[in-house]
N, C-alpha and C positions, 0 to 999 in steps of 0.2 A: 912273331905272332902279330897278326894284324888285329887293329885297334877295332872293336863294335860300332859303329856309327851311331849315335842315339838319335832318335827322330825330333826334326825342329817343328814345335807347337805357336802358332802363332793364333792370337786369339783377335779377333775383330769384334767392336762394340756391334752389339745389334738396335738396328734404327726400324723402329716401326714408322711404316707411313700413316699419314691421315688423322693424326696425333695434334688438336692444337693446344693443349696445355688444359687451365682452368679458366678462360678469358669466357667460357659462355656462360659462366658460374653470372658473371659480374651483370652481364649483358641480361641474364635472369631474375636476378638480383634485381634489376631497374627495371624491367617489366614490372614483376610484383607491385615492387612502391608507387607507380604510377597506378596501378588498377587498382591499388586501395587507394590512395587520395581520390581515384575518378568516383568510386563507392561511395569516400566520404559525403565528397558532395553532390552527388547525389542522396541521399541520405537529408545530410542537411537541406537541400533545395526542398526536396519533397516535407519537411515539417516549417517551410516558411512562410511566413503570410504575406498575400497579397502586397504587401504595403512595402514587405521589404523584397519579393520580388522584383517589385516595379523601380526602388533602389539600385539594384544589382543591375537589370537590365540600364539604367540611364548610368552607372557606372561606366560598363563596357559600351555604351555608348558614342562617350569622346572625353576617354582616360586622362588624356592630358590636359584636360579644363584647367586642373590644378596647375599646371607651369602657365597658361596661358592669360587666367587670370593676377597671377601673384597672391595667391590663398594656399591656406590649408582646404580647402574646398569649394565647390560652387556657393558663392554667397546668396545665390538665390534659393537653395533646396539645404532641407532640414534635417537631410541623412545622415547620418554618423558614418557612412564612407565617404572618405577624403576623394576630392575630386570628383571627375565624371557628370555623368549629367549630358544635356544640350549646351548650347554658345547661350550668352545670358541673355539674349535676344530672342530665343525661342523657349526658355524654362516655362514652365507651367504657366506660358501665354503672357497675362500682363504684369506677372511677376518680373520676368524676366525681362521685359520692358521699363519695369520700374528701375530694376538694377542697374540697367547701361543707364537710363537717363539721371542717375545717382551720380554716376561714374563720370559723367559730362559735364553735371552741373556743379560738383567738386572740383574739376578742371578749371572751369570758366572762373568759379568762385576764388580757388589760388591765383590765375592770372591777374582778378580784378584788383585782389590784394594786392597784390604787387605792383601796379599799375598806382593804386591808393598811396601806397609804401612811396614810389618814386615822387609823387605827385607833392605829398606834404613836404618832403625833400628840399622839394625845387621852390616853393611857397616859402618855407622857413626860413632856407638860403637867400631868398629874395627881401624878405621880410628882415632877416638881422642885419644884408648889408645896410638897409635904407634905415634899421634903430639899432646904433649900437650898444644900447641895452640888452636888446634881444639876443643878440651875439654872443653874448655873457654867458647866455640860456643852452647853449648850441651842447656845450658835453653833458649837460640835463636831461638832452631828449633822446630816448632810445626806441627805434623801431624795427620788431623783427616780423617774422611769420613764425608760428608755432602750430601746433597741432590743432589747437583750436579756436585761430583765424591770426588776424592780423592783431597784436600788442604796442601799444604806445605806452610809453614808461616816461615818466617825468620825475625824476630824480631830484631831494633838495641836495644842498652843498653850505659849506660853511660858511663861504661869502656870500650865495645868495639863496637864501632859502624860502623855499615856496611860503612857508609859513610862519609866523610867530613863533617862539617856544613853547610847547604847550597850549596851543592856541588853534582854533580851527578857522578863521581870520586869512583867504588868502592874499599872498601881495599882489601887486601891479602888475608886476611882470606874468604872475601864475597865471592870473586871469585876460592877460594880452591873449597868452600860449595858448589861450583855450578859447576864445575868444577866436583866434587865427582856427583854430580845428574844428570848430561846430559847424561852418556851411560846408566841408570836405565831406565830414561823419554824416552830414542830415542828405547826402547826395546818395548812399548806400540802402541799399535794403536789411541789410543785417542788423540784428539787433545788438545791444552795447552791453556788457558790465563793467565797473565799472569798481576800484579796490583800492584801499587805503592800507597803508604800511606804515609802523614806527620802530623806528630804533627798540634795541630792548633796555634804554635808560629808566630806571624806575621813575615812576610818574605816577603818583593820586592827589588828584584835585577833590574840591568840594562834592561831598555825598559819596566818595569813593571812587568819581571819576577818573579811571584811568589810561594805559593806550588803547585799550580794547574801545572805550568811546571817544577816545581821540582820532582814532583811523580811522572809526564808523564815520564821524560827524564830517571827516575830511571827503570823503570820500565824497558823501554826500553834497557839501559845498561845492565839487567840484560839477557832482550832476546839474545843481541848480545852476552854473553860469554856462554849464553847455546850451541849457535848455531856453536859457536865456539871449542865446546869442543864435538860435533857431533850430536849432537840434528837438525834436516832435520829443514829448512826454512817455507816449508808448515805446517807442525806439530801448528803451533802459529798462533790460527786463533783471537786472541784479544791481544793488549796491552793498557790497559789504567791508568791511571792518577784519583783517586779518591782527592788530594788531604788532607785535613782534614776532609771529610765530613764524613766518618769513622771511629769510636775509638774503639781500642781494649780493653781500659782502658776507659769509657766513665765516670767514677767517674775522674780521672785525665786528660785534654786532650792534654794537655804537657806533658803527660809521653813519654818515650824513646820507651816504647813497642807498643808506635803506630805509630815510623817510623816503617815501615816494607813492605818487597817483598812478596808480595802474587801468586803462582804459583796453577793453580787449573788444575788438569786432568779431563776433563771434560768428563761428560758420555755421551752415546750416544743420552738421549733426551736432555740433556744441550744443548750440539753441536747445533744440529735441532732446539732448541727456540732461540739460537745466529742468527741464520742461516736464520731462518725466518724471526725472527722480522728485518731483516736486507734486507729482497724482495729477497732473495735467492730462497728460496721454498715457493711462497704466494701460503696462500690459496686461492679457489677460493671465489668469492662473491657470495653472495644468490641471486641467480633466484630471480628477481623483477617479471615478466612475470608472474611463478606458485606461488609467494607469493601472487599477487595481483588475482589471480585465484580463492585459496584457500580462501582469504576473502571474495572474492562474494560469494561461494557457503555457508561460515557460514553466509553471511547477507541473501539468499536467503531465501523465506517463505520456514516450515517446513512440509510436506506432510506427515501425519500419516494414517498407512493402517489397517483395519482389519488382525492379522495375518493369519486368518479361510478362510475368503472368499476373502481376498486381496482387499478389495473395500474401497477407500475412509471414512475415518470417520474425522465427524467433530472435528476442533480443535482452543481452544480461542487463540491459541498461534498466527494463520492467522490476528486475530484481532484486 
């Protein structure tokens, strides 16, 4: 008897063509959030004022001011966006005019310091070969540049100390040191302060005298023999009296190297924040008037328009 043959089934996946997956989902997906952010701002644009339009536009105007300058923003403009703006050469005309010749005249003003810096150098070094007293003097004198200008430090020492103990009396030698600086300092345009430091040794003289008028009065003796050896009267727009509340050695505060005269050529924004914080040049105060202006209009409801046909559209924001 011959066997049945059963029939061979063979099944093949079915491929639909023209099938790309979910990929336009995504691509949909990033339309939408594009056309609401562009909404947003729109939206936002359309309830801006003038003032911060004219911001936004000098923004996108030359975005990378910020790296170009080396700021967090145009120094010349008062906007609360970072960067942007014109070259500070054309900002709001002679603003911007002011700023680059800031920017020059702090240049010129570091090089002269430094030039001042080398110069008493060479003078001092001249001056201790030919008095070997002065020589003595030489780890005493300290000249740097800082933030705000050139600092000469005159440090006392155990073996030779600027001054008496307790005494505002200075020696021979202090008064050579300064004596040798006053036609250098009286060559400068910058103005001087000029700072007295004591050790934090307890010390009260008669009447309660202590280092607070010891530093004072040092400091001061040291103005009158500048001034005395041609250094102009106006030139010295500070003398003060820090007593021990500064150590140059703050690991020791009785060391010798924190009696010391501190003389600082001060630059020209030094000067101006002396000058200020002092009601010379106040600034002005913020308009109450347009601050309080300004806040009504951010509490006022927000009116959103069609930007097509300009008509009113609803908004939950009124709600």
């Amino acid at each position: 008897m011959s066997e049945t043959r059963r029939p061979i089934v063979i099944k093949r996946p079915k491929i639909v063509k023209g099938h790309h997956g979910g990929g336009w989902k995504i691509a949909y997906a990033d339309f939408m959030t594009a056309m609401m952010a562009f909404f947003l701002v729109m939206w936002v644009i359309s309830n801006a004022s003038d003032e911060d339009l004219r911001e936004i536009s000098d923004y996108f105007g030359a975005p990378l001011e910020i790296s170009l300058l080396g700021g967090d923003r145009n120094s010349a403009s008062s906007s609360a966006i970072p960067g942007g703006g014109f070259m500070a050469e054309e900002v709001q005309g002679e603003k911007g005019a002011d700023v680059s010749r800031m920017q020059r005249q702090a240049l010129a003003e570091e090089a002269r310091f430094a030039d001042i810096r080398d110069e008493i150098d060479s003078i001092m070094s001249q001056q201790m070969r030919e008095d070997p007293s002065l020589a003595e003097l030489r780890e005493q004198l300290q000249i740097e540049l800082t933030a705000e200008g050139l600092r000469i430090q005159i440090t006392d020492s155990d073996q030779h100390p600027m001054f008496a103990l307790g005494s505002k009396q200075p020696s021979a030698q202090l008064s050579q040191l300064l004596s040798l600086l006053a036609p250098i300092l009286a060559r400068l345009p910058n103005h001087l302060s000029i700072t007295g430091h004591t050790d934090n040794r307890p010390f009260v003289g008669e009447g309660g005298y202590g280092n607070w008028e010891l530093s004072t009065d040092r400091a001061n003796v040291a103005r009158r023999v500048l001034v005395a050896h041609g250094l102009a009267v106006d030139r010295i727009v500070r003398v003060v009296g820090m007593g021990s509340r500064i150590s140059l050695d703050s690991q020791d505060p009785q060391a010798a190297v924190n009696r010391r005269i501190s003389l600082m050529v001060l630059s020209h924004t030094a000067y101006r924040e002396i000058t200020d914080s002092n009601g010379v040049n106040p600034r002005p105060a913020e308009n109450i008037d347009s601050l309080r202006a300004r806040l009504e209009q951010l509490a006022s409801p927000v009116r959103v328009t069609n930007p097509v046909t300009d008509s009113p559209v609803a908004s939950t924001l009124d709600s």
